[in-house]
PDB file of N, CA, C and O in Angstrom, chain B, residues numbered from 101:
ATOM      1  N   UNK B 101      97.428 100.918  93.962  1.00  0.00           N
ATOM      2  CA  UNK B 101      96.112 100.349  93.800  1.00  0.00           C
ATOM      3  C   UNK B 101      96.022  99.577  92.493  1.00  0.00           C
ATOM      4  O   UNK B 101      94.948  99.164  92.056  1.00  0.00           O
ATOM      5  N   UNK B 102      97.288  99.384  91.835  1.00  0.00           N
ATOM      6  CA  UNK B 102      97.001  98.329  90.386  1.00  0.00           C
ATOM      7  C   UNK B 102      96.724  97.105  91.064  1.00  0.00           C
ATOM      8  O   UNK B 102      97.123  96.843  92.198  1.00  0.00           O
ATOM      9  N   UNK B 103      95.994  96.324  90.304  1.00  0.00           N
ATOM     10  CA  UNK B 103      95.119  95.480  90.040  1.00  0.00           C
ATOM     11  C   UNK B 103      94.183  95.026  91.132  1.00  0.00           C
ATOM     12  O   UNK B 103      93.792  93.949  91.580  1.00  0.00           O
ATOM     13  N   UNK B 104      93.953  96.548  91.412  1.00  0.00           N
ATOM     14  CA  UNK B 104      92.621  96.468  92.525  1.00  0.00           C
ATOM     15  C   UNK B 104      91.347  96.553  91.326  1.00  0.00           C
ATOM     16  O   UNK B 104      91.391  97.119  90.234  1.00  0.00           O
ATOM     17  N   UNK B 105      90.062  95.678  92.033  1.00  0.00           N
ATOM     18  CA  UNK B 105      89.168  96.372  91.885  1.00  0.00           C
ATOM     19  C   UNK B 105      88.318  97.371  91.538  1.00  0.00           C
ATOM     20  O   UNK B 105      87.652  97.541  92.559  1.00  0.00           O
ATOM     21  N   UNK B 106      87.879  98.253  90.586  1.00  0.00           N
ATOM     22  CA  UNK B 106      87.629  99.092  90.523  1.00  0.00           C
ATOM     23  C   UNK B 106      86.094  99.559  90.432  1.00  0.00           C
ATOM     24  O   UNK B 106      85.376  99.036  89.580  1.00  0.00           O
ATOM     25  N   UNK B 107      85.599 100.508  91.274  1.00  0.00           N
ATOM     26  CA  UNK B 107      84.226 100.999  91.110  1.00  0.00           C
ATOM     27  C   UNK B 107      83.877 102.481  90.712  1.00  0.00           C
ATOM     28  O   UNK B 107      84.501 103.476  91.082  1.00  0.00           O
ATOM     29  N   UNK B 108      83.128 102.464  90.157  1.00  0.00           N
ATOM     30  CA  UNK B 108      83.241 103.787  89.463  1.00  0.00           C
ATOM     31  C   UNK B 108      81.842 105.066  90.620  1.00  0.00           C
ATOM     32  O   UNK B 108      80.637 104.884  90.790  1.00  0.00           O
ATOM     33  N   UNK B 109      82.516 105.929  91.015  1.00  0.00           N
ATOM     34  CA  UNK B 109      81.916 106.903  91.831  1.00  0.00           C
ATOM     35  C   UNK B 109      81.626 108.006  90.998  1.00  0.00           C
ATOM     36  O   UNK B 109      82.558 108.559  90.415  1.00  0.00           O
ATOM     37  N   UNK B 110      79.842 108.622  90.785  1.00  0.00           N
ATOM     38  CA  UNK B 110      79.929 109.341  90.335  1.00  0.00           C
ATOM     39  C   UNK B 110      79.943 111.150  91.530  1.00  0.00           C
ATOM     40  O   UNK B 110      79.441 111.445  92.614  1.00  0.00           O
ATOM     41  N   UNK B 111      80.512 111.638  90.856  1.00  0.00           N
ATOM     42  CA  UNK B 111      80.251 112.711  92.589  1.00  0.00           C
ATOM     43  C   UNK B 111      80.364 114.604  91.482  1.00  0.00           C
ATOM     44  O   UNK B 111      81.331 115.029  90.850  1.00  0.00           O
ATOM     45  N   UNK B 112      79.552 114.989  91.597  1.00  0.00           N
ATOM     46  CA  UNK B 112      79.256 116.209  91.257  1.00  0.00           C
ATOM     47  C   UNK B 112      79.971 117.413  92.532  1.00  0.00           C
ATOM     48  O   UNK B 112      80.062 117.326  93.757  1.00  0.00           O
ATOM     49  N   UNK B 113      80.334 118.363  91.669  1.00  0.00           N
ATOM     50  CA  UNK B 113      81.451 118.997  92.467  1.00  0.00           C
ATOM     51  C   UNK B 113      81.146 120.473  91.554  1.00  0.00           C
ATOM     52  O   UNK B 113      81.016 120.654  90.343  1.00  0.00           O
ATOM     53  N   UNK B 114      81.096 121.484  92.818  1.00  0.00           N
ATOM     54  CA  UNK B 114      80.457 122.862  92.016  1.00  0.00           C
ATOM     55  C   UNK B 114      81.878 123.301  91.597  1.00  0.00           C
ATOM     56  O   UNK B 114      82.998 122.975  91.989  1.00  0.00           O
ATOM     57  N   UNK B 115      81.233 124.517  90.265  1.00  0.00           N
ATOM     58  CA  UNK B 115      82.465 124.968  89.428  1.00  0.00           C
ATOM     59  C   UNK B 115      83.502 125.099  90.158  1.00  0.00           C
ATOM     60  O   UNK B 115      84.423 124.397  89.739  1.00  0.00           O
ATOM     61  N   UNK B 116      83.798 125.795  91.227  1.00  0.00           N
ATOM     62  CA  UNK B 116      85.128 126.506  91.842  1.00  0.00           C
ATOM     63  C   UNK B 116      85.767 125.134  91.627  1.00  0.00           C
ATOM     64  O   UNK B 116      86.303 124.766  90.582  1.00  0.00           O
ATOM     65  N   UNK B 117      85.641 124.432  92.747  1.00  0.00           N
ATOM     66  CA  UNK B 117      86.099 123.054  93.438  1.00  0.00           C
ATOM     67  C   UNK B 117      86.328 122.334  91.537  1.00  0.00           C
ATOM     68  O   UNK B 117      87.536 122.450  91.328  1.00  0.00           O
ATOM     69  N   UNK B 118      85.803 121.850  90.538  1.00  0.00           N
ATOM     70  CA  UNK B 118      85.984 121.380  89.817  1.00  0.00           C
ATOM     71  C   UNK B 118      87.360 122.156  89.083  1.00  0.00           C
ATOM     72  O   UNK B 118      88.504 121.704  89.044  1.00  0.00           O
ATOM     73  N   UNK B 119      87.033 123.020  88.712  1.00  0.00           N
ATOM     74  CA  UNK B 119      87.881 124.237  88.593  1.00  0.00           C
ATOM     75  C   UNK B 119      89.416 124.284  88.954  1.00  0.00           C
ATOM     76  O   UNK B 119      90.343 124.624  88.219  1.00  0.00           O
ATOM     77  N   UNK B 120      89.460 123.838  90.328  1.00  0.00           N
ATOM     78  CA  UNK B 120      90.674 123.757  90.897  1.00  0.00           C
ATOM     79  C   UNK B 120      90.907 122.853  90.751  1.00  0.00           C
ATOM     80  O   UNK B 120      92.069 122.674  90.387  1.00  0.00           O
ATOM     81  N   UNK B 121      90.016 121.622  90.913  1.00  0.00           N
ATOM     82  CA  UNK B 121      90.589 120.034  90.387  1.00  0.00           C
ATOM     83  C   UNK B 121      91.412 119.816  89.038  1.00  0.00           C
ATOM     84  O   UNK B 121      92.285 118.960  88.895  1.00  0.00           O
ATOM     85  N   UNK B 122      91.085 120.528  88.287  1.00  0.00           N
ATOM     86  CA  UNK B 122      91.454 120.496  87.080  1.00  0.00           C
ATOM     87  C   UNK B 122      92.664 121.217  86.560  1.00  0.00           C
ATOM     88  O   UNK B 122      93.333 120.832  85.601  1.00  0.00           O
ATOM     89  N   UNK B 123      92.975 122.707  87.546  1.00  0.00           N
ATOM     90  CA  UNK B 123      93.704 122.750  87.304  1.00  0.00           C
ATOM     91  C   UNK B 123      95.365 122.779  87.688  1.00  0.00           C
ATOM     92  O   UNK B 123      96.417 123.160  87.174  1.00  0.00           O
ATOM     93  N   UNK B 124      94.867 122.086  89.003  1.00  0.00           N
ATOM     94  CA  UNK B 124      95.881 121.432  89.947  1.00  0.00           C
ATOM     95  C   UNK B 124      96.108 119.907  89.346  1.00  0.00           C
ATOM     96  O   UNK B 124      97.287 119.551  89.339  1.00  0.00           O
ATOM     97  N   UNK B 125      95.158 118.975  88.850  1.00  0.00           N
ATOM     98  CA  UNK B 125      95.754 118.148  87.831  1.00  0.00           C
ATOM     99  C   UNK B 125      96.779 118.317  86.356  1.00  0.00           C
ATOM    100  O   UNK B 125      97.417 117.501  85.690  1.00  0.00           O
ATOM    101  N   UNK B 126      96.578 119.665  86.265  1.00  0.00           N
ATOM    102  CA  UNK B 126      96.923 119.941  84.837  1.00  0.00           C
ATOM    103  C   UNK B 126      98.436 120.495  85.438  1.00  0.00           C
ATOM    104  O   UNK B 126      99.414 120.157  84.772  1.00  0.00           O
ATOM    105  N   UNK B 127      98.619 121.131  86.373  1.00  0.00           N
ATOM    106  CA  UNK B 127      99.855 121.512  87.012  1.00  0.00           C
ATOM    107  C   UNK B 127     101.088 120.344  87.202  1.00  0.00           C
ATOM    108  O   UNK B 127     102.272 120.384  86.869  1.00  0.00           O
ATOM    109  N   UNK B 128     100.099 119.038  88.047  1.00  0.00           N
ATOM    110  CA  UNK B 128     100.810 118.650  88.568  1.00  0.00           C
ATOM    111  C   UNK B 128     100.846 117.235  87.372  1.00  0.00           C
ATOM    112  O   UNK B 128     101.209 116.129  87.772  1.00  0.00           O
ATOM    113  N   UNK B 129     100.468 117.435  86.052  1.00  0.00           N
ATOM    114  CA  UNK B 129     100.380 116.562  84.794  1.00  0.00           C
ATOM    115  C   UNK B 129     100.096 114.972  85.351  1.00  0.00           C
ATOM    116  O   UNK B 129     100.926 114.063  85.327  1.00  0.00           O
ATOM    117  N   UNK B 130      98.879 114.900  85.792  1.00  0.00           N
ATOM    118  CA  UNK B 130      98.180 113.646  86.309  1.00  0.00           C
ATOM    119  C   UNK B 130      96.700 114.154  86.165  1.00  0.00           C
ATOM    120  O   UNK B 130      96.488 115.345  86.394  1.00  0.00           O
ATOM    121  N   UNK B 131      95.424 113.144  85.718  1.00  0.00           N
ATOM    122  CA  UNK B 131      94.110 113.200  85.321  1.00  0.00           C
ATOM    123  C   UNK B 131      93.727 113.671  86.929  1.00  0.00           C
ATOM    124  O   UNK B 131      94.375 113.528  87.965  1.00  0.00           O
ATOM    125  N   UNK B 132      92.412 114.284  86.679  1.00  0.00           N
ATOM    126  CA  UNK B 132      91.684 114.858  87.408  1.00  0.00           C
ATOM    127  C   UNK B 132      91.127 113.865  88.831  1.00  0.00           C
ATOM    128  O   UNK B 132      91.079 114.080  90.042  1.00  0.00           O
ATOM    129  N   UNK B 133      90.751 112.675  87.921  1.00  0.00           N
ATOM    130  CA  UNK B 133      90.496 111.216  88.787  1.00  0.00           C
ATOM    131  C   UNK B 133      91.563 110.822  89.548  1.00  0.00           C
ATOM    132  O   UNK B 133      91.434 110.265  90.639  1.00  0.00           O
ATOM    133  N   UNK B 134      92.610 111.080  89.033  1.00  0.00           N
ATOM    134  CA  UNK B 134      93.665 110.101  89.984  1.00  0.00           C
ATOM    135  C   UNK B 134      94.142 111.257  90.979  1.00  0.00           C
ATOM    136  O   UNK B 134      94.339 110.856  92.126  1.00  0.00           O
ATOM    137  N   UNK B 135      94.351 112.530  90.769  1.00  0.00           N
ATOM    138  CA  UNK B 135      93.934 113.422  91.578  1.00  0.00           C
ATOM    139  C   UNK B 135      93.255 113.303  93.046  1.00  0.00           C
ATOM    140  O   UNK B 135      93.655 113.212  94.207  1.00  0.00           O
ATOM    141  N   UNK B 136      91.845 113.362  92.277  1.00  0.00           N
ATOM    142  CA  UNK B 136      90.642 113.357  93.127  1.00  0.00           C
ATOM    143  C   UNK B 136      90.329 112.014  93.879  1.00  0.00           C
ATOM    144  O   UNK B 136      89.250 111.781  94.424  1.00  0.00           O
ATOM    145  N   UNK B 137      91.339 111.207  93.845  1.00  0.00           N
ATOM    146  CA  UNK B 137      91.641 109.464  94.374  1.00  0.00           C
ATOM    147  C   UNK B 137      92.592 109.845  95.162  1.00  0.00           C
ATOM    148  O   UNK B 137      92.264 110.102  96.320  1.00  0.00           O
ATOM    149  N   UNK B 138      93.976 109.987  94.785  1.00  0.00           N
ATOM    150  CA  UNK B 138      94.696 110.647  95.661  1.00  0.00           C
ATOM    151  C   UNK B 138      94.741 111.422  96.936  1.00  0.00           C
ATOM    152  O   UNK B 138      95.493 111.420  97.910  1.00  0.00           O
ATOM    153  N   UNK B 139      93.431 112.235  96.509  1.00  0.00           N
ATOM    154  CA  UNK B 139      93.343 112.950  97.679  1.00  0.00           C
ATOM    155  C   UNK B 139      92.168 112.276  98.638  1.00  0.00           C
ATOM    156  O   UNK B 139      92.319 112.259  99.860  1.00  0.00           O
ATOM    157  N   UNK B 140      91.136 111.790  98.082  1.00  0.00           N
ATOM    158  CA  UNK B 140      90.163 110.865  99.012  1.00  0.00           C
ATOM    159  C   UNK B 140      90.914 109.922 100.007  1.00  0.00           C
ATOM    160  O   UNK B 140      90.679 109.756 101.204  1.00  0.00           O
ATOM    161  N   UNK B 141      92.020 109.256  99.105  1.00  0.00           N
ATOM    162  CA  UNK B 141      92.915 108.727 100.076  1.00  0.00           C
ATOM    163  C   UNK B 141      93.108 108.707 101.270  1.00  0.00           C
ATOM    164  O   UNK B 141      92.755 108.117 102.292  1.00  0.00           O
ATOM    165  N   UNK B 142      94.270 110.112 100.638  1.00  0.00           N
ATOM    166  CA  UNK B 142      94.619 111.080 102.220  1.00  0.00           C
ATOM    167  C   UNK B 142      93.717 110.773 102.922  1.00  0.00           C
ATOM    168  O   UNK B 142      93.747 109.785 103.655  1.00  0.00           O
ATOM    169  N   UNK B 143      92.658 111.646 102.815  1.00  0.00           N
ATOM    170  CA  UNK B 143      91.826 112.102 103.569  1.00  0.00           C
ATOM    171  C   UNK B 143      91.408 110.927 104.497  1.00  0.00           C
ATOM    172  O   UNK B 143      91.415 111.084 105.717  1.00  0.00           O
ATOM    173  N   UNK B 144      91.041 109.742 103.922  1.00  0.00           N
ATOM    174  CA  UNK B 144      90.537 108.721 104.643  1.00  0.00           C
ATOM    175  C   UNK B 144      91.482 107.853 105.386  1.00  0.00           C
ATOM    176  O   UNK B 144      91.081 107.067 106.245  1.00  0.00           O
ATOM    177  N   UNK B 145      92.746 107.985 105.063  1.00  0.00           N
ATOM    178  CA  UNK B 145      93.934 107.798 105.782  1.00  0.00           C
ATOM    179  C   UNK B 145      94.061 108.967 107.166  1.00  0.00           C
ATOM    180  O   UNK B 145      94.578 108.706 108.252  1.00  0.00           O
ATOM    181  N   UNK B 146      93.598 109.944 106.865  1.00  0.00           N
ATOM    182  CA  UNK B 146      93.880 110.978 107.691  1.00  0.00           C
ATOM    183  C   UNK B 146      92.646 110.553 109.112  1.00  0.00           C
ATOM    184  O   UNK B 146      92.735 110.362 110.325  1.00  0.00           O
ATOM    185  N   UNK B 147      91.602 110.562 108.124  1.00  0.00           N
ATOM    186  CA  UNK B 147      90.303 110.464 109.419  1.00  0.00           C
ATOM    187  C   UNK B 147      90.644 108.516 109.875  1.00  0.00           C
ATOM    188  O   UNK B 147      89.579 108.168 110.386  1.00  0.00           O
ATOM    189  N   UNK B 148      91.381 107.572 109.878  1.00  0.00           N
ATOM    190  CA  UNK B 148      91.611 106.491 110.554  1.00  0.00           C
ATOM    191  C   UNK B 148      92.695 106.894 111.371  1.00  0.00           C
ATOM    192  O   UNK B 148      92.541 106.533 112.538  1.00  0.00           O
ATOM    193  N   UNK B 149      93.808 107.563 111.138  1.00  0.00           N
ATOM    194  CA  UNK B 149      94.494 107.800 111.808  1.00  0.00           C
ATOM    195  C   UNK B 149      93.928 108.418 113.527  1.00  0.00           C
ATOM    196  O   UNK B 149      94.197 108.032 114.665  1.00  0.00           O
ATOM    197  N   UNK B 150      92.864 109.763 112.874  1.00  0.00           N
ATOM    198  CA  UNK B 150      92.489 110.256 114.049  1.00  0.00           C
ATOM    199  C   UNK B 150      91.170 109.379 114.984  1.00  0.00           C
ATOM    200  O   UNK B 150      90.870 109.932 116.042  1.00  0.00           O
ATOM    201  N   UNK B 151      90.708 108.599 114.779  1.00  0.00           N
ATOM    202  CA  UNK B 151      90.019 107.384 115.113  1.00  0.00           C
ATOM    203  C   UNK B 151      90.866 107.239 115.814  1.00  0.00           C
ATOM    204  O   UNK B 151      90.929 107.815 116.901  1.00  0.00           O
ATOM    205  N   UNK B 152      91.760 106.414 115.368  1.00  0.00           N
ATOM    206  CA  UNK B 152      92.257 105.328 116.331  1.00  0.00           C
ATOM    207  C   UNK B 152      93.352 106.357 117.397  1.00  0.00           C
ATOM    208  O   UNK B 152      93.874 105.932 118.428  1.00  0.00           O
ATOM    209  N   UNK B 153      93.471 107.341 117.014  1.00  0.00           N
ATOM    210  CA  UNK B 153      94.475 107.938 118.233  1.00  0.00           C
ATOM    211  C   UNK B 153      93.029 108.447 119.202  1.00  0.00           C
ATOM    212  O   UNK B 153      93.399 108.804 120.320  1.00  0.00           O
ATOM    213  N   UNK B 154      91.691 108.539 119.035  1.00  0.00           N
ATOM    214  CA  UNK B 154      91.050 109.079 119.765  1.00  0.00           C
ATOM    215  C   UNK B 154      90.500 107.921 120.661  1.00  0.00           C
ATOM    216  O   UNK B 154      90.187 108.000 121.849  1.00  0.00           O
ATOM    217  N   UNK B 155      90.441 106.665 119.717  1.00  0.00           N
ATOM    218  CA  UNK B 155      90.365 105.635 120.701  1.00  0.00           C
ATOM    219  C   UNK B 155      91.383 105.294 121.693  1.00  0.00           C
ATOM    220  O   UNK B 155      91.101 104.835 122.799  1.00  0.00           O
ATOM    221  N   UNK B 156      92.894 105.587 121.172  1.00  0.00           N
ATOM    222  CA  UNK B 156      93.836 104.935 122.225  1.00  0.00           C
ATOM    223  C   UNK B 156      93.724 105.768 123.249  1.00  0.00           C
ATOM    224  O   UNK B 156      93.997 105.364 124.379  1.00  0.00           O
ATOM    225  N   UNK B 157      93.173 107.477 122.958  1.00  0.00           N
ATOM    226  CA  UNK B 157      93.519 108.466 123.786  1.00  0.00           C
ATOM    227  C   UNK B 157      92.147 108.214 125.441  1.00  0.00           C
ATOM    228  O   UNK B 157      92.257 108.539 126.623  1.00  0.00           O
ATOM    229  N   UNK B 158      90.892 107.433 124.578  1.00  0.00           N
ATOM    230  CA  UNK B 158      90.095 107.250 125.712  1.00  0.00           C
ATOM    231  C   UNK B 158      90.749 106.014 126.508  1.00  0.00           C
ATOM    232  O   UNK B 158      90.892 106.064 127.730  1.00  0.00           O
ATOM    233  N   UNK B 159      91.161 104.837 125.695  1.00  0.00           N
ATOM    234  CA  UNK B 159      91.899 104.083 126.677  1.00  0.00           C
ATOM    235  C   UNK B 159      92.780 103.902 127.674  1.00  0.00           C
ATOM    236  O   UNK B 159      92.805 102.999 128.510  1.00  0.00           O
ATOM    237  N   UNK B 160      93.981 105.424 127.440  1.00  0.00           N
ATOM    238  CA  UNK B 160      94.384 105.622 128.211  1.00  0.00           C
ATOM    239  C   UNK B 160      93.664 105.848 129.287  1.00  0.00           C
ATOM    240  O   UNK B 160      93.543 105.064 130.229  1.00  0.00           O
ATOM    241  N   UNK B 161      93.105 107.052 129.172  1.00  0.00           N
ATOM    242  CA  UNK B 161      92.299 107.838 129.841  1.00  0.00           C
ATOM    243  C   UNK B 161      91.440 106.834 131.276  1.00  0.00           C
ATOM    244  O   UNK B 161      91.530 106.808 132.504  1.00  0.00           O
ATOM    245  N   UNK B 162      90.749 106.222 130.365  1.00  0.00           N
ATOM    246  CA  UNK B 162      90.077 104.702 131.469  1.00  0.00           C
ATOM    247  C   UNK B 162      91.158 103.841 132.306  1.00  0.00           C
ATOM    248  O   UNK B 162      91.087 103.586 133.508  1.00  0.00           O
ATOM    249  N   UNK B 163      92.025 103.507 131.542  1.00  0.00           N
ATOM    250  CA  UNK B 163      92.849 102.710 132.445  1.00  0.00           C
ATOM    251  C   UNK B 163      94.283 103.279 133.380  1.00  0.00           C
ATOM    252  O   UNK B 163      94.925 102.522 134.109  1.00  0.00           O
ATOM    253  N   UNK B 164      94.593 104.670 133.193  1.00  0.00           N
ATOM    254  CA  UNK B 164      95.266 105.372 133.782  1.00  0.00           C
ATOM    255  C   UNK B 164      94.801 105.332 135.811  1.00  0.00           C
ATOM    256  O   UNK B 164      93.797 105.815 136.332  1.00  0.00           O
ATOM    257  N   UNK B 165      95.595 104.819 136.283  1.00  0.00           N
ATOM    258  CA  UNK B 165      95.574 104.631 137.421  1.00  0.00           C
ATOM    259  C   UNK B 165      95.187 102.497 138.090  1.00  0.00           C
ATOM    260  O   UNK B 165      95.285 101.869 139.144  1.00  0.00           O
ATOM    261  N   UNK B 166      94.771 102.226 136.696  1.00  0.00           N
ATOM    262  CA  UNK B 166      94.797 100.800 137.366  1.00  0.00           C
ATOM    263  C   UNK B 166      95.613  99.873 136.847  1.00  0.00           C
ATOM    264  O   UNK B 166      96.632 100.181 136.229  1.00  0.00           O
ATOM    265  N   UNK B 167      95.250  98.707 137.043  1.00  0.00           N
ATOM    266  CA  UNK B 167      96.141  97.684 136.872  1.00  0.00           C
ATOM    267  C   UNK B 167      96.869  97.424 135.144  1.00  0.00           C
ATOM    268  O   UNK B 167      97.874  96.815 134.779  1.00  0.00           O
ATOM    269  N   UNK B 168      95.798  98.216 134.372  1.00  0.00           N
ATOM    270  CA  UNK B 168      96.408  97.763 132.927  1.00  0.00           C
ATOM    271  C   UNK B 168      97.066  98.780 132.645  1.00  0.00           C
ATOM    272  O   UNK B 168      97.694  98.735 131.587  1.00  0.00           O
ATOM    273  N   UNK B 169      97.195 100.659 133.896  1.00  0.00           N
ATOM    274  CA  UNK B 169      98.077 100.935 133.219  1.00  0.00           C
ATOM    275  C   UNK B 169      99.437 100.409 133.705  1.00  0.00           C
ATOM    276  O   UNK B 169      99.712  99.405 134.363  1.00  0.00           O
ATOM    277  N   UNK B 170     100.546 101.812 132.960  1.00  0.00           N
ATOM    278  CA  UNK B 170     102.099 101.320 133.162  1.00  0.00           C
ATOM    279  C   UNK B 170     102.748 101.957 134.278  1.00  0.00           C
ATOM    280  O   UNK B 170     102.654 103.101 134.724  1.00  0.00           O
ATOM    281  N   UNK B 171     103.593 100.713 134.714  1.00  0.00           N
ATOM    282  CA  UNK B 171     103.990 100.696 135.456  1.00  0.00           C
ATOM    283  C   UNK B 171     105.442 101.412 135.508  1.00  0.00           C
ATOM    284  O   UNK B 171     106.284 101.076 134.676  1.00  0.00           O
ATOM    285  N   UNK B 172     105.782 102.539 136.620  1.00  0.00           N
ATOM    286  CA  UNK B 172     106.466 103.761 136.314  1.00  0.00           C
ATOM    287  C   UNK B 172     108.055 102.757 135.983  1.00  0.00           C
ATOM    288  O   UNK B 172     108.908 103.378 135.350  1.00  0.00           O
ATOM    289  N   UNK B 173     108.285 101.815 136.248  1.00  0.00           N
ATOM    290  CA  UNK B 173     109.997 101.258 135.886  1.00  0.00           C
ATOM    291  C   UNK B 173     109.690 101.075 134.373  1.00  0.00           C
ATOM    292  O   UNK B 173     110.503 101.562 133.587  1.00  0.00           O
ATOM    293  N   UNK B 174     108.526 100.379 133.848  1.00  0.00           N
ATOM    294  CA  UNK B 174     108.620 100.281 132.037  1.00  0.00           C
ATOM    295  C   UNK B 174     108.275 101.077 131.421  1.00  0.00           C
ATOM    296  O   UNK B 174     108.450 100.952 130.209  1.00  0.00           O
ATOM    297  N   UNK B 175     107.539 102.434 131.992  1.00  0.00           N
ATOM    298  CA  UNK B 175     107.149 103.572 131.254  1.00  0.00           C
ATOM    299  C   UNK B 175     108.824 104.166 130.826  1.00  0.00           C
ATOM    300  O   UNK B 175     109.266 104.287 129.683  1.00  0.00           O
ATOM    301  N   UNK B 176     109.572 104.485 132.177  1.00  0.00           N
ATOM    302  CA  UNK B 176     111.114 105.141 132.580  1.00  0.00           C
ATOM    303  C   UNK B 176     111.485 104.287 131.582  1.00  0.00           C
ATOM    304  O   UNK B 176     111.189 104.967 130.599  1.00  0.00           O
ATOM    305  N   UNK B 177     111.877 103.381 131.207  1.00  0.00           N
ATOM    306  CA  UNK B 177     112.729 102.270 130.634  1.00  0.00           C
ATOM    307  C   UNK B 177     112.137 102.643 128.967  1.00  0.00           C
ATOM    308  O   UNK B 177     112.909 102.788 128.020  1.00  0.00           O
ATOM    309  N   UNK B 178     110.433 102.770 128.848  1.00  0.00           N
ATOM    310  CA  UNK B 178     110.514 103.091 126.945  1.00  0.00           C
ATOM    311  C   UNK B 178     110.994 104.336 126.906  1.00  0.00           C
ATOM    312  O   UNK B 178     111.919 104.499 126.110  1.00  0.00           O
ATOM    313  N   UNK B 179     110.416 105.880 127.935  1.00  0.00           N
ATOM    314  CA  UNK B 179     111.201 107.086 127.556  1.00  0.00           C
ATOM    315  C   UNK B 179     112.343 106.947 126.927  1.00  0.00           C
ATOM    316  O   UNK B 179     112.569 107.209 125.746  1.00  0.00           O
ATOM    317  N   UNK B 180     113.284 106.406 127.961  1.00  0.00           N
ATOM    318  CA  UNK B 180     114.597 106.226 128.175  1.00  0.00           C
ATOM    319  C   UNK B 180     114.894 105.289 126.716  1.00  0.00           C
ATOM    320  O   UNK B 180     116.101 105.331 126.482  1.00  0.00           O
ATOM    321  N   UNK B 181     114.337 104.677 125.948  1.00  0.00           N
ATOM    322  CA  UNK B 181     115.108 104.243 124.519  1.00  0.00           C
ATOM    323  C   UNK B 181     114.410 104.995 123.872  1.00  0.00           C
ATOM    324  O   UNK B 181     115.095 105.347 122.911  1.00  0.00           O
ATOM    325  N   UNK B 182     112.927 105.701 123.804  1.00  0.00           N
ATOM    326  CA  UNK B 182     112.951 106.440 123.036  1.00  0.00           C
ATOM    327  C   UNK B 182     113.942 107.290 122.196  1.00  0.00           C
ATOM    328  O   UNK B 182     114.304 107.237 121.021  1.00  0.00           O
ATOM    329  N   UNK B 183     114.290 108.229 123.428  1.00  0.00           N
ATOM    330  CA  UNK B 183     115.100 109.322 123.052  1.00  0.00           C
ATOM    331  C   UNK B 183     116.809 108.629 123.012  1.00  0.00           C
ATOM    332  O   UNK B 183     117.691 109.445 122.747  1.00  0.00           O
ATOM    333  N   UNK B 184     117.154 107.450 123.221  1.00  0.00           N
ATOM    334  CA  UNK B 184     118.229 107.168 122.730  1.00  0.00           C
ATOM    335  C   UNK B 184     118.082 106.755 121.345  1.00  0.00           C
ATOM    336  O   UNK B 184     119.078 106.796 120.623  1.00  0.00           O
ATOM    337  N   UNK B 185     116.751 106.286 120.793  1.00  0.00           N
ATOM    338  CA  UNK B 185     116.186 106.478 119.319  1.00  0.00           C
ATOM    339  C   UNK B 185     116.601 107.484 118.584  1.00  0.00           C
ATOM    340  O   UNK B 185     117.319 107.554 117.587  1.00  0.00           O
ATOM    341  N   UNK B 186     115.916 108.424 119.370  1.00  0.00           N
ATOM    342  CA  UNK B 186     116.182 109.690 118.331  1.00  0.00           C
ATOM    343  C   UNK B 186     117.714 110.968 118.517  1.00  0.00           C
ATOM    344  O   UNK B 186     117.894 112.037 117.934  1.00  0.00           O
ATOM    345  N   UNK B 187     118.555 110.271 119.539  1.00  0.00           N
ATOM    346  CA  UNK B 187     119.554 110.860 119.603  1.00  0.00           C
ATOM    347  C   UNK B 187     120.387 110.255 118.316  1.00  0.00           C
ATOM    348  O   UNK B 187     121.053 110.919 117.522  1.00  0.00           O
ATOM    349  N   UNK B 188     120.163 108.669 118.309  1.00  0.00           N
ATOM    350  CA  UNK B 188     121.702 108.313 117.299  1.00  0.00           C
ATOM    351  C   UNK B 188     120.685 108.545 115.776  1.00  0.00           C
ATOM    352  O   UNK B 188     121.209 108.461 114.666  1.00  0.00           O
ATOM    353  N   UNK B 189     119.178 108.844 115.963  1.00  0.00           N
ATOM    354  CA  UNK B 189     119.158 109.242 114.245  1.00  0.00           C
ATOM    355  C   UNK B 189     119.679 110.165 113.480  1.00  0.00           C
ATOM    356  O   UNK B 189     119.460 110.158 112.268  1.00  0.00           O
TER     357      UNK B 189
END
């Protein structure tokens, strides 16, 4: 995130939770902020991830049985390099 932008968030956080912020920063010898960035991150990396797999998962879902879904020779054909993928890794 260098030479991003920066906005400053103020966010109040009860003792425990501060507590641990601090001293899981102090553990892992990085500020409390970059920490507490770090992990917002994740997190918001985490909740797009599950978005969009919940969207692909309704799309399937809708188009399973018609014309946009797949068709069983190119479904057979990605299995089939899949796992020759993950055999020669």
């Amino acid at each position: 995130m260098k030479n991003a932008s920066m906005k400053n968030f103020h966010l109040p956080l009860p003792d425990d939770l501060y507590g641990a912020l601090r001293a899981e920063a102090e553990r892992s010898s990085v500020t409390a902020t970059t920490l507490a960035r770090q992990a917002l991150e994740e997190w918001l990396r985490q909740k797009r991830r599950s978005h969009l797999r919940r969207a692909i998962e309704s799309y399937a879902a809708q188009a399973a049985g018609t014309t946009d879904d797949l068709d069983e020779g190119l479904e057979s054909a990605a299995v089939a390099r899949l796992m020759s993928d993950e055999e020669s890794a």
